[in-house]
C-alpha positions as CSV (number, residue, x, y, z in Angstrom):
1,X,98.6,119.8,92.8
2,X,99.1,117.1,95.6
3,X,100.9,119.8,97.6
4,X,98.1,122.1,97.7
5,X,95.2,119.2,99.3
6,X,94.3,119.5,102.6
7,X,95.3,117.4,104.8
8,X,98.3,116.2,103.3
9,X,100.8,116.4,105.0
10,X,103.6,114.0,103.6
11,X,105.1,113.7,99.8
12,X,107.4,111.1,99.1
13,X,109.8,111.2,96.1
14,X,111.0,108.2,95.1
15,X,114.3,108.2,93.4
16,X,114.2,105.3,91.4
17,X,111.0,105.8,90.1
18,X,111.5,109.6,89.5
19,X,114.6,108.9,87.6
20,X,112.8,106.1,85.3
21,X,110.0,108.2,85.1
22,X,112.2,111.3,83.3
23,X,114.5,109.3,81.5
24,X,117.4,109.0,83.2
25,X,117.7,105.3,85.1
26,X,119.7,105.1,88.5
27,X,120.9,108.4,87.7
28,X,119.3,110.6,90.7
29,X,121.5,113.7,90.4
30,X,120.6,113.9,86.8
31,X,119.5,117.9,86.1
32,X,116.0,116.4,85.4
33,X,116.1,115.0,89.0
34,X,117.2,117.9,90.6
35,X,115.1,120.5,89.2
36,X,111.9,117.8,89.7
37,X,112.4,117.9,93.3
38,X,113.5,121.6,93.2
39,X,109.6,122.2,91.7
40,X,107.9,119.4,94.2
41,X,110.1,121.9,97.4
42,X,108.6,124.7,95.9
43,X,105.1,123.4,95.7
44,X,105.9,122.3,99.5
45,X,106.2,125.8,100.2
46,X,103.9,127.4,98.4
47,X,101.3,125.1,100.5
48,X,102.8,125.9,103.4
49,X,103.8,122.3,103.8
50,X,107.5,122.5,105.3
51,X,110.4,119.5,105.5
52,X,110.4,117.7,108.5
53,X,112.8,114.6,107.5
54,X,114.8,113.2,104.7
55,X,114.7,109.6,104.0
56,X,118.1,108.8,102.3
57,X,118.0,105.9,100.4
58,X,120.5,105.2,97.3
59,X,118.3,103.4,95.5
60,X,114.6,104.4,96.4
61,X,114.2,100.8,98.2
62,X,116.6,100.3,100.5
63,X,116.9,102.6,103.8
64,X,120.5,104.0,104.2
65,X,119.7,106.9,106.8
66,X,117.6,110.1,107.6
67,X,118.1,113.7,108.2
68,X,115.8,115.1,110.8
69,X,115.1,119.3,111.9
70,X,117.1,117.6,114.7
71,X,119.5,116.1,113.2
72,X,121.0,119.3,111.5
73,X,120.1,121.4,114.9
74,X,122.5,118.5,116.8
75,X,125.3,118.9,114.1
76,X,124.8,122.8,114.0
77,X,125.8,122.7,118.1
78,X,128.3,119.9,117.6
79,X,130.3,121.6,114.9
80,X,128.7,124.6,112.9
81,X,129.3,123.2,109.9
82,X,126.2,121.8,108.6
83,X,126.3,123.8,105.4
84,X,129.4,122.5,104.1
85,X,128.9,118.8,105.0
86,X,127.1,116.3,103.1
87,X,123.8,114.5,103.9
88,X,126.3,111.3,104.9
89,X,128.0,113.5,107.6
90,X,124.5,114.2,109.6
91,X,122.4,111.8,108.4
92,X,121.4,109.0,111.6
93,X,122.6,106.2,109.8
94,X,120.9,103.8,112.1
95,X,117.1,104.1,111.8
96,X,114.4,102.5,113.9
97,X,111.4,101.5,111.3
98,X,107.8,99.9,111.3
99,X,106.3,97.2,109.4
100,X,103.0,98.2,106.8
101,X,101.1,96.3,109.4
102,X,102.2,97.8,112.6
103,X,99.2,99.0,114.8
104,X,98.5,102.9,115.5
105,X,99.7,102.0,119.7
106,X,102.9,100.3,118.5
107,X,103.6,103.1,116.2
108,X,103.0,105.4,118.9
109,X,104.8,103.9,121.2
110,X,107.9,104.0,119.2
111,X,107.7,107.4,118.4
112,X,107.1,108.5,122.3
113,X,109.5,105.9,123.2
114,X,112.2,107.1,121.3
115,X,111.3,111.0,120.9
116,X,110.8,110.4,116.5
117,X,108.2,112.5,114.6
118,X,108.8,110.6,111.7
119,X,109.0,106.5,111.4
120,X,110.0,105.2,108.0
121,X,108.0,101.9,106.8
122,X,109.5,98.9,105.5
123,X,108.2,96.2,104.1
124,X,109.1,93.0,102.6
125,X,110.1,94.8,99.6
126,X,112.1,98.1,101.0
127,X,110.9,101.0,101.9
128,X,107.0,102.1,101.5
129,X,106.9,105.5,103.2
130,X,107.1,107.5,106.1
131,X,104.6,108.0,109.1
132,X,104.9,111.6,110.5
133,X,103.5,112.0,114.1
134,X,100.9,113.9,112.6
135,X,99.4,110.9,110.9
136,X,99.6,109.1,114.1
137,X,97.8,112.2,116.1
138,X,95.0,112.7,113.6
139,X,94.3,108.8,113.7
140,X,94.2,108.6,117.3
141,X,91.9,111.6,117.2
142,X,89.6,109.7,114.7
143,X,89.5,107.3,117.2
144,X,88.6,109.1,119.8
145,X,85.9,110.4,118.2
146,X,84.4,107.5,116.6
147,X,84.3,105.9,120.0
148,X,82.5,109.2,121.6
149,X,80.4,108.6,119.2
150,X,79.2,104.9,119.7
151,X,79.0,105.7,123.5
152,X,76.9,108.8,123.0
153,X,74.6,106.7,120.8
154,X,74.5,104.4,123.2
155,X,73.6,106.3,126.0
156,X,70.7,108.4,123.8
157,X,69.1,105.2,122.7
158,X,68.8,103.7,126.4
């Protein structure tokens, strides 16, 4: 159902909370895992919603790496052997994050700086989620246009 709203444009699985929720504590490649992210995928893609990144986390809190489009494209030229290698082996093990509270500019920033369409957030008590360069375009956007706004007023009512 989540997969099918407009308008979002991220889903997070949380392994820790996924495998407590089924059942099956800590244990994230539990068949009840696997075939609950193998239905959320498919949901994905039914809705046209596609994977950008993978957060890799071993315990749903703390950040251990992520797999990017570019990180497989980068091992693809490096090697041709994405396929047979684990998430480990092309994962970028040292990730650049955000706080909850970071601003929309330094968010930005970050993401022109360093060329990343997604930005994990972590706060105080692990990871919290992931901002996708979308988010950050259709905020600034909403910006934009509130401020277009107040200046149109403004100029109407003079």
């Amino acid at each position: 159902e989540i997969a099918a709203i407009e308008g979002v444009d991220l889903l997070f699985i949380g392994p820790s909370d996924l495998s407590q929720s089924l059942g099956v504590t800590g244990d994230f490649f539990h068949e009840k895992c696997i075939d609950a992210i193998d239905r959320v995928t498919a949901a994905c893609q039914q809705h046209g919603k596609h994977i950008g990144a993978v957060v890799v986390s071993r315990d749903g809190r703390t950040l251990d790496g992520i797999v990017s489009e570019r990180d497989v494209v980068r091992h693809l030229h490096h090697d041709g052997t994405v396929v047979d290698n684990t998430v480990g082996a092309i994962m970028t093990e040292v990730v650049e994050t955000c706080r909850p509270d970071a601003g929309l500019d330094e968010v930005m920033e970050t993401m022109t700086r360093r060329r990343f369409r997604h930005l994990p957030v972590v706060g105080d008590e692990g990871l919290v989620g992931v901002v996708s360069i979308g988010d950050v375009v259709k905020h600034k956007i909403g910006q934009l246009e509130f401020e277009r706004d107040q200046l149109d007023s403004y100029v109407h009512q003079a």
